[in-house]
N, C-alpha and C positions, 0 to 999 in steps of 0.2 A: 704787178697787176695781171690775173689771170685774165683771158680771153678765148673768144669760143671759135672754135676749127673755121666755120665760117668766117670769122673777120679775119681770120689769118691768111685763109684764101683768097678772100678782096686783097689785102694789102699786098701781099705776092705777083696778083694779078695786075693792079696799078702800076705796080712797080718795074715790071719784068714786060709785059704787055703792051700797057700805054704808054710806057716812058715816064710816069708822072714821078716826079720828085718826093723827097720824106717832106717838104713842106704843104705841098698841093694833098697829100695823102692826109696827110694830117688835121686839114681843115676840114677838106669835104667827108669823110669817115667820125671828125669831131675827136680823135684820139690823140692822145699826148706825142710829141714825136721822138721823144724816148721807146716807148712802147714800139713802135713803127720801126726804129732802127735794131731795136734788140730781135725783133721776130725775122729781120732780113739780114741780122748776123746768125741766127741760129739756124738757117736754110744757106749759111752758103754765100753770103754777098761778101765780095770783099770789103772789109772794114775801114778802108781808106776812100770808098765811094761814098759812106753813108755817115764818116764821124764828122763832126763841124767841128772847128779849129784844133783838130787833135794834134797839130804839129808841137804843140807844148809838151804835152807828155809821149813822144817819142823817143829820148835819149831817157825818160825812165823804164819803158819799155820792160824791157832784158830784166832789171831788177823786179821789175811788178809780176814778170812771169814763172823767174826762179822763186822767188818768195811765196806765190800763189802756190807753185808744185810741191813745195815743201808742208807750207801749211793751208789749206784750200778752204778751209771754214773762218781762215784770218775777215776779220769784217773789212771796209770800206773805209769806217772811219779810221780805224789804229793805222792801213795801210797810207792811208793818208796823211796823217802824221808822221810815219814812216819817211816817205820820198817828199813832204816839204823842207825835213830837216836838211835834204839831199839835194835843196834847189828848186824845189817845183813851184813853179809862177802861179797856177792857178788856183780858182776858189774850190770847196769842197762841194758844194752842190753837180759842179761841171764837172770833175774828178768822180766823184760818185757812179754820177752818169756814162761815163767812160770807163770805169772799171768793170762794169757787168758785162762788156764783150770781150775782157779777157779772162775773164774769171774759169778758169777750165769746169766742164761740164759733166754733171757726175752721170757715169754709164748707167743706159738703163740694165735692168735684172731680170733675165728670161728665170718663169717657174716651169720646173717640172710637172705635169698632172697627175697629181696623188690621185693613186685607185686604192681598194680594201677588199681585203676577202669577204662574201658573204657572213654577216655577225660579228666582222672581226670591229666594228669600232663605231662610236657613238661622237655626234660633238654636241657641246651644250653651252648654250648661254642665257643670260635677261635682256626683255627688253623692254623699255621704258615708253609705256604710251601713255601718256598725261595723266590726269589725276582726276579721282571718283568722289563728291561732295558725297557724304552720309552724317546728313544732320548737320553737326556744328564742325564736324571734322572735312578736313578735306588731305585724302591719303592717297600716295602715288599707286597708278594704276602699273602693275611689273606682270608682264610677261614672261613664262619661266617654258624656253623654246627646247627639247632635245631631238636629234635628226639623225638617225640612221643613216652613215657617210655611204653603205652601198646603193639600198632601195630607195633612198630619201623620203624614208615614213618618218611624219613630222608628227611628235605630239605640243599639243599647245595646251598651257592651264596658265587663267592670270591668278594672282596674288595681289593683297592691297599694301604691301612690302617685301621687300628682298634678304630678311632674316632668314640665318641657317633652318628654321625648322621650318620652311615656307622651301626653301631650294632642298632639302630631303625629304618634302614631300614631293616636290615635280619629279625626282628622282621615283620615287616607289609608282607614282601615276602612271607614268611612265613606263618602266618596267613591267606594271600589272597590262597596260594598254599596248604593249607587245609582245605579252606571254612569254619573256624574257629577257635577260642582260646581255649587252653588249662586251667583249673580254675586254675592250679599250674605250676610256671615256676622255675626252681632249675637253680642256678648258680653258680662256683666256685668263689674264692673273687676276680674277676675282679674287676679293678677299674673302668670302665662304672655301674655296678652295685653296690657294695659295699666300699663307701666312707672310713670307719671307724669299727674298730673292739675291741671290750675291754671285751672278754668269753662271755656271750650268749648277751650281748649287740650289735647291730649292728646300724650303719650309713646307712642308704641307699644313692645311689643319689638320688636328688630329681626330675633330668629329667626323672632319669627311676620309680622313682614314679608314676609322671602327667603321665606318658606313659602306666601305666599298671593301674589308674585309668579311664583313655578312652578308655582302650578296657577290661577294667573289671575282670583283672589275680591278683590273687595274687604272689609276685617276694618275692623266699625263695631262700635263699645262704645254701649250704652246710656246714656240719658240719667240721670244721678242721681238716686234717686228716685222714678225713671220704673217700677215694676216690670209696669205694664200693657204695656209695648213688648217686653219677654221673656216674656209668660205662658205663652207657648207651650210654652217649654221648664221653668217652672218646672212648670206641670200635668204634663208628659210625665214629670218625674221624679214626679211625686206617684204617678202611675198607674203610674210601673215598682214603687214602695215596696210598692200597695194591691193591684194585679192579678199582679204579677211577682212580685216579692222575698220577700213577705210567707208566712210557714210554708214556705221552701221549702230544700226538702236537696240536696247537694252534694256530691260526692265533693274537690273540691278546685277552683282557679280555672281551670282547662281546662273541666271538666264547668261550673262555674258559666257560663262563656262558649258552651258549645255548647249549654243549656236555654235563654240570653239570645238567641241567632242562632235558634233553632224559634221561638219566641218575638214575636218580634219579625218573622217569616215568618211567623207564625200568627195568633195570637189578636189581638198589637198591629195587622195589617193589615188583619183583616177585622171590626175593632170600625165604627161608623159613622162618617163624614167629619163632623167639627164643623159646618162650612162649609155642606153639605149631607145632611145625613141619611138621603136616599132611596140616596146610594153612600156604597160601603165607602173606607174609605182605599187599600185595595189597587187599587178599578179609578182613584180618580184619582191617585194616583200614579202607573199604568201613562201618564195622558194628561199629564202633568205630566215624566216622564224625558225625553223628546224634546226638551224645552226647559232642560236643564240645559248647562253648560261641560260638552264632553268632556276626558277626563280625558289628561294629556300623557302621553307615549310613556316616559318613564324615572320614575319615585318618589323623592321627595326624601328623601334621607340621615337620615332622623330617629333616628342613633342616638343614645347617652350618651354624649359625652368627660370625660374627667379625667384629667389629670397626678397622677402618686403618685408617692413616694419608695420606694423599695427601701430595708432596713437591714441589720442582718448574716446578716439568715435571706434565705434567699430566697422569701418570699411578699411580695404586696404586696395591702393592705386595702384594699376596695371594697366597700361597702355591707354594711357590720357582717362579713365574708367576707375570708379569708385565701388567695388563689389563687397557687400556684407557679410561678416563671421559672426558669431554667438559673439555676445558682449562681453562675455567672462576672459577673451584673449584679447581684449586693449592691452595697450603697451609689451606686447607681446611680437617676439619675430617667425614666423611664416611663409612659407614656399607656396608659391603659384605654378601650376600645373596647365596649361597652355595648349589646346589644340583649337585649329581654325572654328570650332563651332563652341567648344565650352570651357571653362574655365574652371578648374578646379583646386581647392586653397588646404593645405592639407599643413599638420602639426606632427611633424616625422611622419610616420606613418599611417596616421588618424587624419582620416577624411573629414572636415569640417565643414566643408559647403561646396556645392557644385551650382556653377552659374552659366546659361547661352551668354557667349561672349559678344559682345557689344563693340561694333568699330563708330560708333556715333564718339564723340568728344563732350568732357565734363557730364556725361550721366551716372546716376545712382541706381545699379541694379542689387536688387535686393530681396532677398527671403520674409515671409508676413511671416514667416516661426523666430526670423530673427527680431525684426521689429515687434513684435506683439512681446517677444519677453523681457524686451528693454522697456516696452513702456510697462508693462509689469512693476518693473521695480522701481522704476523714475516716471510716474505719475505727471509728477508735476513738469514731465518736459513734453507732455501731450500738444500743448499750445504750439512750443515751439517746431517739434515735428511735424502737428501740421503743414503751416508755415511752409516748411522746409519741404513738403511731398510736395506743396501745392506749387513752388515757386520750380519746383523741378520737372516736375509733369506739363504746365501752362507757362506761357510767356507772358501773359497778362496779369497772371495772380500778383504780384509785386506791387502794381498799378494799382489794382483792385482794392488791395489789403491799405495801400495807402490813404489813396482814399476815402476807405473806409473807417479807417482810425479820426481823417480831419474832420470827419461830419459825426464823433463819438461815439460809432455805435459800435458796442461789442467784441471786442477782434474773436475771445474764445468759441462765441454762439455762431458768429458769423464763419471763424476758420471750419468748427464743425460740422456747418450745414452744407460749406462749400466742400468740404471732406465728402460727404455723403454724396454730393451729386457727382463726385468725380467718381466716385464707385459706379453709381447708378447709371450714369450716362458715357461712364470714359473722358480721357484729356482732351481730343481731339473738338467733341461737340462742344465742352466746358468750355475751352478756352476761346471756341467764339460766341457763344453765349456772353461770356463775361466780357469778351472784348464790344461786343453791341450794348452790355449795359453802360459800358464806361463812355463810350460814344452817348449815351444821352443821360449824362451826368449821374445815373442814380446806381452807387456802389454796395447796392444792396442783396444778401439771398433772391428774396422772393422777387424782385427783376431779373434777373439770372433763372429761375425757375420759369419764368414769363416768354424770355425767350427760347430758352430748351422745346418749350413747348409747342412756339410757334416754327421753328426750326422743324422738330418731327413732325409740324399739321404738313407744312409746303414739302416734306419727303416722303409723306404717307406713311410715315412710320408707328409703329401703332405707340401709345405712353408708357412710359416703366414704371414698374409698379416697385418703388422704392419700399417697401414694409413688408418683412419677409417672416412669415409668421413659423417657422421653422425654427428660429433663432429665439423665440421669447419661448423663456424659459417658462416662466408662470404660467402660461398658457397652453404648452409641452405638458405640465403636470395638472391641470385640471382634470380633475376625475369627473365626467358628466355620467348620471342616471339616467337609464332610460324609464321612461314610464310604461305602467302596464297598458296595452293594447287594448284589456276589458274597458276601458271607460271608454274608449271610440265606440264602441261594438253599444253601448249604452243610449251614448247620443243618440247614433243611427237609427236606432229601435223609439225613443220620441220623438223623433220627428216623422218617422214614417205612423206613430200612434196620434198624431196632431194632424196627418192629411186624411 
């Protein structure tokens, strides 16, 4: 049972001060009186004042102590079995309890304080602050922390995962947002960085190899154990949790990242240099950047690949997301081309669709060049697309279309009209449009069009004019005649001949 400096001091104090006994101590403080004798062996009390009936295990002594010294991580209970085959009278519970003040104590470990040359070295880590709902998705919010071990300039960028191409990009952010590389980058044994470990043998990855051979860092992982060789970066995330992250709001993870970049230009800059007190981190980082690797002329490819399969639809699934290809590569296989904003689906070396990547969960993004040439050629799957837009776009379309099927009316005329308004109006106002008509039973278009209506009167929003005379063709090729202007000029002359 761990216990805080405080109660250790009370008990100490009882003990030594008042005269009070491990039982009197133990009532009035409320602690077990195990507790109470182990923290007055570990200060020093002789252990014959403080053990209860330890006269039993006295002549095993000698053997509990050579066996301890030989092997000190031996448990309580094997020891124990040990010295009852040897005679020992007593229960295990009492024995348990008596062995932790002999158990020899392992020496504490003075650190060295590691200093760095100006530029010479970098430490990096993630950190884990809870998770950001988007939509139906809910994705861990990661912290991707690196901190210059001299000046302690901190860059911070979150990520909505800790995939390689999300940690080489904190890496190039980084290095752009110090105007260059550190010669030494210290890592804990992440597995983006450290594949494999067998004592001072190490794996590296190999992407983060090519990656630190193009911008010219050596990537050294920390020692096992060792957590004083990274503190750097371990504090720097404590202080983004305590100073940064801690109460603070967010419009979404753009705005979270541009409050992180002021931020990190601001308050993290001009707090005091550990190193030196008398400067800010800001003026020695400014004497510290001169001496960093500059940074190479081209940026290393850090995007996401994946081969996917194609099936009889044409989307292909990429991170919980359903993205559209030309219908002619169903059942066809396909690489996804992967950076934080777009998504791009390519056939060797033929680009076939670029899509804004989407972190919502189970959406259908999609090209109207791709749909409009499937329904082209499969006409008769117009109904069911529908359907299918409507139930993806609105949460009530499902409801809607049911109910509209029980009372017989039309699914095709109705999926269409509701197709149209979802153009005209967007998902957002449809779908509670539709959700108010199904509140008063009538699953019909023109109730849906009723309340669209009254929706824009109570927002002042002026009416959409659904009939877009651009688009009819017939109408496009009317050739109108003008008439000749001589017969106005005619009028005008009898009627001024009649006053």
């Amino acid at each position: 049972m761990s216990i805080s400096d405080e109660l250790k001091a009370n008990i100490l104090r009882y003990h030594h001060v008042e005269k009070w006994r491990v039982g009197t101590i133990s009532r009035q403080l409320n602690v077990h009186h195990s507790t109470i004798k182990r923290v007055l062996a570990e200060t020093g009390v002789p252990k014959r004042s403080i053990l209860v009936q330890s006269s039993m295990i006295e002549p095993f002594v000698p053997f509990i102590l050579d066996t301890l010294q030989k092997f000190p991580t031996l448990t309580a209970r094997r020891l124990y079995e040990m010295v009852k085959e040897r005679g020992y009278p007593g229960g295990p519970d009492h024995f348990r309890q008596l062995i932790s003040f002999y158990r020899p104590k392992k020496p504490g470990e003075a650190y060295l304080r590691l200093r760095t040359l100006p530029g010479e070295q970098a430490q990096v880590d993630w950190g884990h602050f809870g998770y950001m709902t988007i939509g139906k998705a809910k994705r861990p919010l990661m912290a991707f922390v690196m901190v210059l071990s001299y000046s302690r300039k901190i860059y911070l960028h979150f990520y909505l995962n800790a995939r390689m191409e999300s940690f080489l990009d904190g890496h190039e952010q980084a290095f752009k947002a110090f105007s260059g590389v550190p010669r030494i980058l210290l890592y804990d044994n992440l597995r983006s960085a450290v594949l494999e470990r067998q004592g001072d043998v190490i794996r590296f990855n190999p992407t983060l190899l090519s990656f630190a051979a193009h911008y010219r860092f050596e990537p050294r992982p920390v020692a096992v154990a060792r957590g004083n060789e990274k503190g750097r970066v371990e504090r720097s995330i404590r202080y983004v949790r305590d100073n940064f992250f801690a109460a603070r709001m967010y419009r979404d993870l753009d705005d979270l990242n541009e409050q992180a970049r002021a931020w990190c230009d601001g308050q993290a800059s001009d707090r005091p240099c550990p190193e030196d007190r008398s400067q800010s981190v800001r003026k020695v980082f400014q004497d510290e950047q001169s001496r960093l690797i500059a940074l190479p002329e081209n940026p290393y490819p850090s995007h996401e690949t994946q081969t996917v399969r194609v099936g009889k639809t044409p989307y292909v699934r990429f991170d919980w997301n359903d993205y559209s290809v030309p219908h002619q590569h169903v059942n066809c296989t396909l690489t996804v081309i992967a950076t934080h904003a777009l998504v791009t689906i390519t056939d060797g070396t033929h680009v076939l669709a670029e899509h804004p990547r989407s972190y919502d969960k189970a959406q259908q993004i999609e090209l109207n060049a791709h749909v409009e040439e499937l329904l082209a050629q499969k006409k008769k799957a117009s109904l069911h697309r529908g359907q299918n837009r409507l139930t993806h776009a609105t949460s009530s379309a499902k409801d809607f279309l049911n109910e509209a099927a029980k009372r017989g009316y039309p699914l095709r005329s109705t999926t269409s009209q509701l197709i149209q308004l979802l153009d005209d109006y967007g998902a957002a106002l449809l779908d509670e449009a539709m959700t108010e008509a199904l509140s008063r039973d009538v699953p019909h278009p023109n109730a849906v069009r009723l309340s669209l209506q009254r929706l824009l009167d109570e927002r002042e929003q002026p009416p959409q004019v659904s009939f877009d005379l651009s688009k009819n063709k017939q109408i496009n090729e009317l050739i109108v005649k003008p008439h000749a202007l001589g017969n106005y000029d005619i009028l005008h002359r009898s009627h001024k001949e009649k006053q």
